[in-house]
C-alpha positions in Angstrom: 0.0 0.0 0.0 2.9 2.0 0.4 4.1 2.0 -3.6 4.3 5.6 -5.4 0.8 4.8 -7.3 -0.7 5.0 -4.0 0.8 7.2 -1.8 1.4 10.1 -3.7 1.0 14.4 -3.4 -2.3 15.5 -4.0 -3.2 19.1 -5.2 -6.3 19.8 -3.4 -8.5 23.2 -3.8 -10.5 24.0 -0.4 -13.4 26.8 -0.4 -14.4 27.8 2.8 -18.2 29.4 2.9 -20.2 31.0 5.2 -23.6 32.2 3.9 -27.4 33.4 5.6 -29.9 30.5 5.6 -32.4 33.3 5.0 -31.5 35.9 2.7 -33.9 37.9 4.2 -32.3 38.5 7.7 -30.0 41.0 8.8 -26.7 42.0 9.1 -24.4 38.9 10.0 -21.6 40.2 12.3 -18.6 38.2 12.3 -16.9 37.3 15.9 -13.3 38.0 14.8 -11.7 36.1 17.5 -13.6 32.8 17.7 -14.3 32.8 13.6 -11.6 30.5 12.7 -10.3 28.0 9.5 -7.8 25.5 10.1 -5.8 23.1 8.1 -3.8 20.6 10.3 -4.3 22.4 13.7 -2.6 25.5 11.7 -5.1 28.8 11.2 -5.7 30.0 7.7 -5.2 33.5 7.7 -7.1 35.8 4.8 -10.5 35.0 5.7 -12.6 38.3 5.5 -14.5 38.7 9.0 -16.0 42.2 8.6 -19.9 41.9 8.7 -22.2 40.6 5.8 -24.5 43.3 4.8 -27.9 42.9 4.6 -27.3 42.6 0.7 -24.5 40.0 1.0 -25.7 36.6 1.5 -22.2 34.7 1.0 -18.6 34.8 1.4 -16.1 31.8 0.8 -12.4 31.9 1.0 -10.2 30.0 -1.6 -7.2 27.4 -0.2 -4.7 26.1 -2.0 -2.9 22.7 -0.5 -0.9 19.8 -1.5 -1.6 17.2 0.4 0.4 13.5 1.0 -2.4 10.8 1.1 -0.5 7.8 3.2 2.5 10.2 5.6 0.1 12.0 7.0 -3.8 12.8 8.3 -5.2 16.2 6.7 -8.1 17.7 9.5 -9.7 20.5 8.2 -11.9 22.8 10.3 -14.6 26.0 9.6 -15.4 27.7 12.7 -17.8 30.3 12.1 -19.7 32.3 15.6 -21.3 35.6 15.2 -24.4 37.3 15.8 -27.8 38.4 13.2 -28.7 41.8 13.4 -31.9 41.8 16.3 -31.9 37.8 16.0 -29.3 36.3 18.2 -26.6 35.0 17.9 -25.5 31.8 15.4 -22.6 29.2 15.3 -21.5 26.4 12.7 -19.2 24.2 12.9 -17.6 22.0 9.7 -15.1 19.1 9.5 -13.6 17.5 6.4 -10.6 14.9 7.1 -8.4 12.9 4.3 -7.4 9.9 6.2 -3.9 8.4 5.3 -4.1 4.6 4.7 -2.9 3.3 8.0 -6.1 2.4 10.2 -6.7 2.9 14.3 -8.6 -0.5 15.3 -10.3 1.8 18.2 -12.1 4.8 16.7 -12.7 6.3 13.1 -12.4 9.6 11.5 -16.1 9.6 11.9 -16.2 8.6 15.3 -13.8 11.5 16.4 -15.4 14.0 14.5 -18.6 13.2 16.3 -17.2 13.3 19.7 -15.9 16.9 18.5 -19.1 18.1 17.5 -20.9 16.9 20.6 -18.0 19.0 22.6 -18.1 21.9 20.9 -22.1 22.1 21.2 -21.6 21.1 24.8 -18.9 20.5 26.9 -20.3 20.7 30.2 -19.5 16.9 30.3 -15.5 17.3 29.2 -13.2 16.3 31.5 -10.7 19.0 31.1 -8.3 17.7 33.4 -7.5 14.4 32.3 -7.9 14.9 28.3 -5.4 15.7 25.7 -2.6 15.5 27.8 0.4 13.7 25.5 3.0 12.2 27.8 6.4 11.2 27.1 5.5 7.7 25.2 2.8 9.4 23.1 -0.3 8.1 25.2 -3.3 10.4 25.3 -6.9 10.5 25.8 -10.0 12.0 25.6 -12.6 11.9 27.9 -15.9 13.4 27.9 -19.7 11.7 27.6 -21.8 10.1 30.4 -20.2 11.7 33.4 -21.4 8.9 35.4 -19.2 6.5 33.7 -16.1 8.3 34.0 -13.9 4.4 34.8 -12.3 4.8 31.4 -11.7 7.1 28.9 -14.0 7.2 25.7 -11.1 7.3 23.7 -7.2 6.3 24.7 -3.9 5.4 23.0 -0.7 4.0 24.8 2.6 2.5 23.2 1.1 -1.0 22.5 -2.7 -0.7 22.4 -5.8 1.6 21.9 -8.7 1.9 23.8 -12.8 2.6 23.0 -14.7 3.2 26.3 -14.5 -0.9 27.5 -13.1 -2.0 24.4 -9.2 -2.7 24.6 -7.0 -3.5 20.8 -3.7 -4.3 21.0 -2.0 -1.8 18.1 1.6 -2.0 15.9 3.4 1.0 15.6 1.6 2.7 12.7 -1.7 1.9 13.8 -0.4 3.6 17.3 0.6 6.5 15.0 -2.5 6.7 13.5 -4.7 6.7 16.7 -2.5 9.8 18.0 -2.9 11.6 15.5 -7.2 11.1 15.2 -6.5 12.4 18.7 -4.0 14.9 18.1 -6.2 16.3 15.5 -9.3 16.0 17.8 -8.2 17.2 20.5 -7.2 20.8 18.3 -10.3 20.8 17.4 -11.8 21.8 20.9 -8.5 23.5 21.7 -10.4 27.0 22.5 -13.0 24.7 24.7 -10.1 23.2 26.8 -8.1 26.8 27.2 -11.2 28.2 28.0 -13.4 28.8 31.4 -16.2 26.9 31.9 -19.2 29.4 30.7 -22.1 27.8 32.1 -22.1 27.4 36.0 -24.4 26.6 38.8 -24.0 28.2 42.3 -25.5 25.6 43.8 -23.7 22.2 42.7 -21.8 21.0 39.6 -21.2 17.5 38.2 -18.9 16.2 40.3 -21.5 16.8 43.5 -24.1 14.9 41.6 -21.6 12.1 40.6 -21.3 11.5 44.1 -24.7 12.3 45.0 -25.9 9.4 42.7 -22.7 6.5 43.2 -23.8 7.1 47.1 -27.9 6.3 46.1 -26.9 3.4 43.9 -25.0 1.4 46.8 -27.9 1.2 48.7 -29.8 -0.4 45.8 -30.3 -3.9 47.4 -31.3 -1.9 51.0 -34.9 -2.4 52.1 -35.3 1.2 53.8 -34.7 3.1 50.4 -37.3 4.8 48.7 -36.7 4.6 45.0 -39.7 6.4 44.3 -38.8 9.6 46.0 -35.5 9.7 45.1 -36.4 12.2 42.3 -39.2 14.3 41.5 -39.8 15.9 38.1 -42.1 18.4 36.0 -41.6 21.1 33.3 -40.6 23.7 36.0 -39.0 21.9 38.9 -36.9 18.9 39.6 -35.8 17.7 43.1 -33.4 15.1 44.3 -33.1 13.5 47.6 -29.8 12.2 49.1 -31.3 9.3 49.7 -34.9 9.0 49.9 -35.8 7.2 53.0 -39.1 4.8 54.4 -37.3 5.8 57.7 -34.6 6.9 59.8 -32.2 3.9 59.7 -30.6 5.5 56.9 -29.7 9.2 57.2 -31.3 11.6 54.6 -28.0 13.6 54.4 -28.7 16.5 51.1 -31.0 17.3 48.7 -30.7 19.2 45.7 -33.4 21.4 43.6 -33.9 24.0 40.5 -36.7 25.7 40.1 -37.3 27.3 36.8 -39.7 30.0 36.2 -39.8 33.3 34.4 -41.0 35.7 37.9 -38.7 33.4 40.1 -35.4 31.0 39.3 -33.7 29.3 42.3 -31.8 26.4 42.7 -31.5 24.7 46.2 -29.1 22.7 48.4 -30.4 21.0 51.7 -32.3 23.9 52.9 -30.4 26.8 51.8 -32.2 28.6 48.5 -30.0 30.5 46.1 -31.9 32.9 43.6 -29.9 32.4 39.8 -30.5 33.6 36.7 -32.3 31.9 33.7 -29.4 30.9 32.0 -27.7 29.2 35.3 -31.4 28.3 36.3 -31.2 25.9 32.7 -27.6 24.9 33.4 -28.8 23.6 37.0 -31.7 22.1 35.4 -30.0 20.0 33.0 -27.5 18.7 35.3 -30.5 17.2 37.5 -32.3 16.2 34.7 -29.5 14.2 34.1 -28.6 12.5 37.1 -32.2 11.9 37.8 -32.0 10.0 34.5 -29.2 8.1 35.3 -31.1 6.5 38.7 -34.3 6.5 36.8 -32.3 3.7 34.3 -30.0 2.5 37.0 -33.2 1.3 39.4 
């Protein structure tokens, strides 16, 4: 597979494009900073980010690359975040990737590119502190997804072997190569995400409280005295979970957590004490307990 036939220089032409779904809207206005193109984790300057008239409904910029199909992986990445004129704001994200010959047995192009997307439209479940760090023998992974699951990483390369959440492959040196660099190239991807503070928060807990809140409900699955049914309580505008729920007081009732979403009063609660939050950490709240409530829900 390696032969000059096969593994040769490619001219390739990329267009980058950003255009108005409705031509009718607004002004689009550019963010400069976060608007970016990238061609193997490097930015492609020349891209025009002044603001798209009302008149203009696209603008695409013109790349010009050679490109080795077997040596190595091309990742390509359009970043575009900006705002419509009295609309809101708008974000699009798009991935192309030329893989080179050489397979990882773990995860695929496709695979990566999806755990990307699902980071980049929400990454309250990245676990910043253990992914994309390379060590000294070229292991790294990423980890991100169900945070209640967090025994493994989704995604993992070592020296001899890859990793897919429980699934374990023993790898040669290329195929080693090639799973560092699907990760490499991953991990650039959410680059700004990593570098950057968290911008959703709760005041009253965060994942790692739940995590904990649920692991200590689920060993007491087999008990008699626990209430599954009022472990969590649900409707459109509130959602409530008890640390555990008891039938009495062999077993202590230790926390509880709440948010309460609604437009003339947002909260979200710890034992007793009630913090008032705004709508967009009343939703952030919200999802985190929909979530864990979800997770005991399936888990009982």
């Amino acid at each position: 597979m390696n032969d000059s036939f096969t593994c040769r220089k490619v001219p390739v032409v990329f267009e980058f494009k950003v255009c108005k779904v409705n031509p009718s809207i607004g002004k689009l206005i550019l963010n400069r900073k976060k608007t970016k193109i990238k061609i193997r984790g490097k930015v492609v300057s020349g891209f025009n980010k002044s603001p798209l008239e009302k008149s203009v409904i696209c603008r695409s910029k013109i790349k010009y690359k050679t490109i080795n199909t077997c040596k190595k992986r091309t990742g390509v990445r359009f970043r575009v975040k900006g705002k419509i004129s009295g609309k809101g704001s708008c974000t699009s994200y798009s991935f192309l990737n030329i893989t080179p010959i050489l397979s990882c047995p773990c995860f695929s192009t496709r695979a990566m590119d999806y755990a990307v997307e699902g980071i980049l439209n929400d990454s309250k479940y990245l676990n910043k502190e253990y992914s994309c760090k390379k060590s000294d023998d070229n292991s790294m992974s990423l980890l991100y997804g169900n945070p209640y699951h967090w025994l493994r990483p989704d995604y993992s390369v070592g020296t001899d072997s890859c990793r897919n959440s429980d699934m374990v492959f023993r790898t040669n040196s290329g195929q080693a190569t090639e799973c560092l660099r699907l990760l490499e190239d991953g991990c650039e991807s959410i680059r700004d995400v990593l570098e950057s503070p968290n911008d959703k928060t709760c005041p009253c807990f965060d994942v790692p409280d739940l995590v904990e809140a649920v692991n200590s409900i689920k060993v007491l699955k087999f008990s008699s005295e626990l209430d599954t049914a009022g472990i969590c309580s649900k409707s459109d505008n509130n959602i409530t979970m008890n640390l555990p729920a008891i039938k009495s007081q062999k077993i202590k009732q230790t926390k509880s957590y709440a948010a309460h979403i609604e437009e003339s009063s947002e909260t979200c609660t710890t034992g007793i004490k009630v913090t008032e939050i705004d709508s967009d950490e009343a939703s952030y709240c919200f999802s985190l307990m929909t979530d864990a409530c979800n997770e005991l829900e399936y888990y009982f």
